[in-house]
VOLO-583066 format. One record per atom (N, C-alpha, C): chain; atom name; x, y, z. Coordinates in Angstrom, 1 decimal. Layout:
% VOLO-583066
{c=A&a=CA&x=X&y=Y&z=Z}
...
END
This chain:
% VOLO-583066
{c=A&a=N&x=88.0&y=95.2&z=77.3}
{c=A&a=CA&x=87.9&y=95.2&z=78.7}
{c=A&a=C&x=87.0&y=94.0&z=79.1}
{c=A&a=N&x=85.8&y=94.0&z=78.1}
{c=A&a=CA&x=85.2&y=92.2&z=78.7}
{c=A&a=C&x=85.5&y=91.3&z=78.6}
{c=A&a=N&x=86.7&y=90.8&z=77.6}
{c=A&a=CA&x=87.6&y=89.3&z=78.0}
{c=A&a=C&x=88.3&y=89.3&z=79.4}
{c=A&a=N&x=88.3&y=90.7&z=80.0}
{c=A&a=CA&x=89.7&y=90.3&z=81.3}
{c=A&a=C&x=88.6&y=90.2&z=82.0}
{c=A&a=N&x=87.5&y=90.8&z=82.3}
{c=A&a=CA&x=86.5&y=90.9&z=83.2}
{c=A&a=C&x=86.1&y=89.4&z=83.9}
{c=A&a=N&x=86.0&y=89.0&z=82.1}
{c=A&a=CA&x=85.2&y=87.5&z=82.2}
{c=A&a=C&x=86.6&y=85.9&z=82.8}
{c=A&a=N&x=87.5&y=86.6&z=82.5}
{c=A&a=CA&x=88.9&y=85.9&z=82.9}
{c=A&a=C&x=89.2&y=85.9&z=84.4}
{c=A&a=N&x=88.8&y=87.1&z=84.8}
{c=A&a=CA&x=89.1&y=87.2&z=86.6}
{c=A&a=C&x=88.0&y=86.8&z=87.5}
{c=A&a=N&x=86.7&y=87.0&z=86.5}
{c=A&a=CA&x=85.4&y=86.2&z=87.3}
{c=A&a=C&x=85.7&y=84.9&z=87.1}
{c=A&a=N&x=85.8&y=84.6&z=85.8}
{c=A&a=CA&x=86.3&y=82.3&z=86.0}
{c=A&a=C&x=87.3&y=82.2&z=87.0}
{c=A&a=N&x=88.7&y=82.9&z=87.2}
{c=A&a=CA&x=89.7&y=82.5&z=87.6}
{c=A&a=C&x=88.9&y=82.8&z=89.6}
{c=A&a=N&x=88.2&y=83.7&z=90.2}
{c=A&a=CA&x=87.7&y=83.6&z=91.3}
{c=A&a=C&x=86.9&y=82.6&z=91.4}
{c=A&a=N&x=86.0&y=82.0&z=90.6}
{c=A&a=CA&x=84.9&y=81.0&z=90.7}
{c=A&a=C&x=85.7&y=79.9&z=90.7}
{c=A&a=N&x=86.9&y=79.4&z=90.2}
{c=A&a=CA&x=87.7&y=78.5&z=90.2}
{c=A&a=C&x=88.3&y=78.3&z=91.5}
{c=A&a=N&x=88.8&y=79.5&z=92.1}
{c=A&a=CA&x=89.5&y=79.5&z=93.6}
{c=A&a=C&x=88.5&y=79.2&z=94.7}
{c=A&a=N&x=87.1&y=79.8&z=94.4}
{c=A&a=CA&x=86.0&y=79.4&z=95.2}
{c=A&a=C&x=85.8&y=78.1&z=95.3}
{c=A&a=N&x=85.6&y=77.0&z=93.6}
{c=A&a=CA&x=85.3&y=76.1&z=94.2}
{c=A&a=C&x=86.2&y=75.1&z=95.1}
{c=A&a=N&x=87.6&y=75.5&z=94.5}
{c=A&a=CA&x=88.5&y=74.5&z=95.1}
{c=A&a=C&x=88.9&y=74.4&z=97.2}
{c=A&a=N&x=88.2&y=75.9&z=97.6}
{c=A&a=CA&x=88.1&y=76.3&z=98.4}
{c=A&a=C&x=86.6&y=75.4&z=99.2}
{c=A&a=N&x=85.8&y=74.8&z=98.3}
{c=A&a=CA&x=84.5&y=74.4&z=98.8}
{c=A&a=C&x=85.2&y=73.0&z=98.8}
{c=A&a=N&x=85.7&y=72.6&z=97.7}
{c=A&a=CA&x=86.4&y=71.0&z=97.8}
{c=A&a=C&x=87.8&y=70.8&z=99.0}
{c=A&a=N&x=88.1&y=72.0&z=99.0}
{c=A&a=CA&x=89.1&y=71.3&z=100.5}
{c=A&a=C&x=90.6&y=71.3&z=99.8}
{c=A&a=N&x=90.7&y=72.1&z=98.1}
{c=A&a=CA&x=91.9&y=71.3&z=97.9}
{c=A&a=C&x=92.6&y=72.6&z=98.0}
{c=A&a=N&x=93.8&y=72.4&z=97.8}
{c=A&a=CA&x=94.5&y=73.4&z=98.3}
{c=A&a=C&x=95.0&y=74.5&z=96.5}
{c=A&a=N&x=95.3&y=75.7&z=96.6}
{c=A&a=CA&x=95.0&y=76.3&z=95.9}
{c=A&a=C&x=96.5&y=76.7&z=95.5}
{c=A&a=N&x=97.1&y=76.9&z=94.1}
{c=A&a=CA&x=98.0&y=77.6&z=94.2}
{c=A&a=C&x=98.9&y=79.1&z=94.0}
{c=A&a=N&x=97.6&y=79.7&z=94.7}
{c=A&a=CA&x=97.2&y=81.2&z=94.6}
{c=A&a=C&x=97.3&y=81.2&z=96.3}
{c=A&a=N&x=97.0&y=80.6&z=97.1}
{c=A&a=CA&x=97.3&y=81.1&z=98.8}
{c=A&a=C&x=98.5&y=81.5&z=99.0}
{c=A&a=N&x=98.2&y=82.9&z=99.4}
{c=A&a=CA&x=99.4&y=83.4&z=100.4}
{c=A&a=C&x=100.4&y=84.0&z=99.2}
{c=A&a=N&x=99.6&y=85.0&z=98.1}
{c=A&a=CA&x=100.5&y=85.3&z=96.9}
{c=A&a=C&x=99.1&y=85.8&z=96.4}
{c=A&a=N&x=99.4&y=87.1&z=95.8}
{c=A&a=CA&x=98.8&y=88.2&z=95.1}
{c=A&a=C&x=99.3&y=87.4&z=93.3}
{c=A&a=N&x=97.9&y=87.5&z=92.7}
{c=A&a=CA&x=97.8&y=87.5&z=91.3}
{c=A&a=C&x=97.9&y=88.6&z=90.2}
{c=A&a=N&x=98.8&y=89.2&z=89.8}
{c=A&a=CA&x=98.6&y=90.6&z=89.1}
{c=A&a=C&x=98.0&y=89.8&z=87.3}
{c=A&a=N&x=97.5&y=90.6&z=87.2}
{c=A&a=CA&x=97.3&y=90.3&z=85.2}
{c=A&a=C&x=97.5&y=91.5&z=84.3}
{c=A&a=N&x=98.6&y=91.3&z=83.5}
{c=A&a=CA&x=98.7&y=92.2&z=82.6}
{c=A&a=C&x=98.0&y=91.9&z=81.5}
{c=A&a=N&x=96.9&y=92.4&z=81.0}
{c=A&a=CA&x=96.2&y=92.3&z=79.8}
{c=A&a=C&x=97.1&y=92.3&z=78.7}
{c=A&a=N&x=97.6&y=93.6&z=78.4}
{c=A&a=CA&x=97.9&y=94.2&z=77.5}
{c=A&a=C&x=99.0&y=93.4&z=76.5}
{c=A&a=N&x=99.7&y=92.8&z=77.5}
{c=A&a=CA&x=100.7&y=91.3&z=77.1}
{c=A&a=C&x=100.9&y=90.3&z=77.6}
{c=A&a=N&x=99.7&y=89.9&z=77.9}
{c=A&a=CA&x=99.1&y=88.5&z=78.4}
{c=A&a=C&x=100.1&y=87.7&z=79.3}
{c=A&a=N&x=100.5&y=88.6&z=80.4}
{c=A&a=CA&x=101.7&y=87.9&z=81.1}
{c=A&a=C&x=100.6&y=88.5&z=82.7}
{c=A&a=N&x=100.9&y=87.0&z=83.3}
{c=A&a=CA&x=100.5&y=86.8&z=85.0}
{c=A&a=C&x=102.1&y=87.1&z=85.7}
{c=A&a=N&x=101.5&y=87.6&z=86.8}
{c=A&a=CA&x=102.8&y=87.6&z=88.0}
{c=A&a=C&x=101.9&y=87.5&z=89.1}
{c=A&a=N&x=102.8&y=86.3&z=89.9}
{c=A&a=CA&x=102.5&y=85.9&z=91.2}
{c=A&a=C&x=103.2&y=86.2&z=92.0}
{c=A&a=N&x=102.6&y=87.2&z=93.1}
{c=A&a=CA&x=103.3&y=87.7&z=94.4}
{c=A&a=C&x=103.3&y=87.0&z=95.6}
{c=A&a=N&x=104.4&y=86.6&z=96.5}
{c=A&a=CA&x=104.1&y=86.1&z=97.1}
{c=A&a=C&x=103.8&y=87.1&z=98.9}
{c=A&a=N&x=103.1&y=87.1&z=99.5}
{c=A&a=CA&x=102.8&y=87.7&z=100.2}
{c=A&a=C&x=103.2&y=86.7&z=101.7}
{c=A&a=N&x=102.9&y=88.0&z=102.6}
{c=A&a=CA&x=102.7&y=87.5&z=104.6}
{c=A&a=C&x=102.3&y=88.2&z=105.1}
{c=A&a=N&x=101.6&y=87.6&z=106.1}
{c=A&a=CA&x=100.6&y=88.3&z=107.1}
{c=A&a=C&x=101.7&y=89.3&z=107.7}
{c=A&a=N&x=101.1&y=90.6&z=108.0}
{c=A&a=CA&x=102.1&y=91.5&z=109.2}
{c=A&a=C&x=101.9&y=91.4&z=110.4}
{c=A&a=N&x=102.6&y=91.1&z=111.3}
{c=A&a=CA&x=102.3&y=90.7&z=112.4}
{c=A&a=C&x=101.3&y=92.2&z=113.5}
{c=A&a=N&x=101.7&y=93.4&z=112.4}
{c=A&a=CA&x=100.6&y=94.3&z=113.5}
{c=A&a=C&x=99.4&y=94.7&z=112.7}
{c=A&a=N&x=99.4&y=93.7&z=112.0}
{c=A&a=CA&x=98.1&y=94.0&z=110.8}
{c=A&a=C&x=96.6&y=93.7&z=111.7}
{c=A&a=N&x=95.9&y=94.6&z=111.5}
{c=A&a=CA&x=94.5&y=94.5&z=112.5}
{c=A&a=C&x=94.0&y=93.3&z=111.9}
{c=A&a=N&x=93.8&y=93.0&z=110.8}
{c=A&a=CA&x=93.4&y=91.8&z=109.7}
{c=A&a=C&x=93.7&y=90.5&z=109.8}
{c=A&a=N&x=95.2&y=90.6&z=109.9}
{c=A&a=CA&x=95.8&y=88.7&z=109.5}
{c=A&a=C&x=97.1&y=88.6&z=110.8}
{c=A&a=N&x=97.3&y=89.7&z=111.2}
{c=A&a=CA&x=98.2&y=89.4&z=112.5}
{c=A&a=C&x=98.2&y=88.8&z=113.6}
{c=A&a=N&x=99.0&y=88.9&z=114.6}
{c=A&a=CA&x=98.7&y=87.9&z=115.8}
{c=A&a=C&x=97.7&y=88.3&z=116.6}
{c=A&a=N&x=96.9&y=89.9&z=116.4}
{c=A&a=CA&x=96.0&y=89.9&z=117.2}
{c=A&a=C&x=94.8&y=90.4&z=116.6}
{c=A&a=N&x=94.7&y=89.7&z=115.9}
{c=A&a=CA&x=93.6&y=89.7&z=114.7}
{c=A&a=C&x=92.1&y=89.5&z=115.2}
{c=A&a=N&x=92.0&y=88.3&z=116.7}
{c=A&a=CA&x=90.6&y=88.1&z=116.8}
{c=A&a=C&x=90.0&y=89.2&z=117.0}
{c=A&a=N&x=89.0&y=89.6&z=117.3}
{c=A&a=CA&x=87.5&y=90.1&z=117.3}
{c=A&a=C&x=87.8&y=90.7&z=119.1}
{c=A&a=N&x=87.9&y=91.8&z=119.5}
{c=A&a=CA&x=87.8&y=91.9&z=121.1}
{c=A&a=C&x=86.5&y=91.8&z=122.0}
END
């Protein structure tokens, strides 16, 4: 369990920095799943819901 631990803390600190450098990431807008157990990634690709309180069109703050 502490190799995946230590694998998802680098792989966030990685998305962080690139996030501080401006560059564009190839993880936006797509869910990362990790299967340990047989070392296979799957990339989801996701969208905002448009009645999502969070990321939708009326997301600001009232």
């Amino acid at each position: 369990m502490g190799p995946v631990t230590g694998l998802v803390g680098s792989l966030q600190a990685l998305e962080t920095i690139k996030l501080c450098l401006h560059q564009d990431s190839s993880l936006t807008g797509s869910l990362l799943l990790i299967e340990a157990g047989h070392t296979e990634f799957m990339k989801i690709a996701t969208s905002a819901r448009q009645d999502c309180s969070c990321c939708g069109s009326n997301s600001a703050p009232d």
